[in-house]
N, C-alpha and C positions, 0 to 999 in steps of 0.2 A: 806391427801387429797385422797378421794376416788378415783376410776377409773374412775364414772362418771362425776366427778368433774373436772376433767382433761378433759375432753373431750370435754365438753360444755365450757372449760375457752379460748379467744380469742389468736388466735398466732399473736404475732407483725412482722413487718418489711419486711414482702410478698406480703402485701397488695399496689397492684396499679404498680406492678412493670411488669408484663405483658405487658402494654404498652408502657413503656418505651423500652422495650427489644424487641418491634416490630418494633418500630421506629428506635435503634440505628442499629439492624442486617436488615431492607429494607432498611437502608441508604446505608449502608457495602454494601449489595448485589450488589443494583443499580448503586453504582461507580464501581465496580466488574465487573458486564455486561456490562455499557459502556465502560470501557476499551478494554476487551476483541473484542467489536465491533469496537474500535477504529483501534484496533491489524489486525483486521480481514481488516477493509477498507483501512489501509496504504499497507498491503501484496498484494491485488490486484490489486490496483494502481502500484503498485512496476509489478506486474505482468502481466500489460495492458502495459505498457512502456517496458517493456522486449520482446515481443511479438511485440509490433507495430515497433520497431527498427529492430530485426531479420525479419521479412517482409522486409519493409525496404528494410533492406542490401543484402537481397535475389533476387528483382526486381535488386537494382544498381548492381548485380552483372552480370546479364542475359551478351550476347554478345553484344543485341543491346539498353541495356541501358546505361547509364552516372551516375555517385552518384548523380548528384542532384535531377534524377529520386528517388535516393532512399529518400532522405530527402524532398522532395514534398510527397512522400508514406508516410511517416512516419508521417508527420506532418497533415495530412490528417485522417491517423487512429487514432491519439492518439486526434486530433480536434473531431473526432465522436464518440469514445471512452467514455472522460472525458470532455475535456475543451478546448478551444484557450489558456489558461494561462497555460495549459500544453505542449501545442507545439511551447512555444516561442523558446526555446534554443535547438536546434538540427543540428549537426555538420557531415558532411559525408568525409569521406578521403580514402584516398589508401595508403595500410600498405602492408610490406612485412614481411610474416612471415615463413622463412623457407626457404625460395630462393621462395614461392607462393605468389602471388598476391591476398589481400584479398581486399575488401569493409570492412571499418568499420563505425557504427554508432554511433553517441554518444546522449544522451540526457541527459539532465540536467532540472529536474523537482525541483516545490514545494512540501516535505514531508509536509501530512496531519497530522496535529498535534489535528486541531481540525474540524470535519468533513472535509470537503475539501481543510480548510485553513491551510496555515503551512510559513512559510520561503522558498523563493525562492531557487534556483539552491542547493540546500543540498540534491538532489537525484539526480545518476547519473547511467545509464545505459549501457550498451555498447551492440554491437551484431556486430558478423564480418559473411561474407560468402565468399566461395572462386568466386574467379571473371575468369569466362569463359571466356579462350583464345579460337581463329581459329586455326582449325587442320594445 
């Protein structure tokens, strides 16, 4: 077989396979990026809840507040935040840590599993601040 004969003879088994290997690697990608954006949306829900508790616990802790000041704050920020289904379960108490008197908050959210939806109280937060005594 000449050179040219070779050249001009058909290669098997290449043929049509470009698009398969576009469709299985944008499949890959696509579940790839939405993860990653799934990752992204659970972290700052996680990090709206963290935040809105430390508020929170920072108001109940003033001289002329009460914790339930703080858990009205709380529930308030994380309602305007995200959701009323995220401000169901939120808990304020007074802890002693150290011979000090702290405010603690707690909340107890839905982890986003699938955009905003997920299983109830399986995220839990905390934020404590010290609570101002009179000279």
């Amino acid at each position: 077989m000449t050179l040219r004969a070779r050249q001009r003879a058909p290669r098997a088994g290449d043929e049509g396979s470009a698009a398969v290997d576009f469709v299985l690697v944008g499949g890959l990608v696509t579940v790839l990026f939405l993860g990653v954006l799934q990752l992204g949306l659970a972290l700052h829900v996680r990090t709206l809840l963290i935040d809105s508790a430390a508020e929170g616990a920072r108001l109940g802790a003033r001289l002329e507040s009460e914790p339930g000041d703080a858990e009205a704050r709380t529930k308030e920020l994380i309602s305007s935040a995200l959701s009323d289904r995220y401000a169901g379960d939120v808990t304020t108490s007074v802890v002693e840590v150290g011979g000090a008197e702290m405010i603690e908050v707690r909340v107890r959210a839905p982890m986003p599993v699938i955009a905003l939806l997920g299983p109830s109280g399986t995220l839990e937060v905390r934020a404590h601040a010290l609570a101002e005594t009179p000279w």
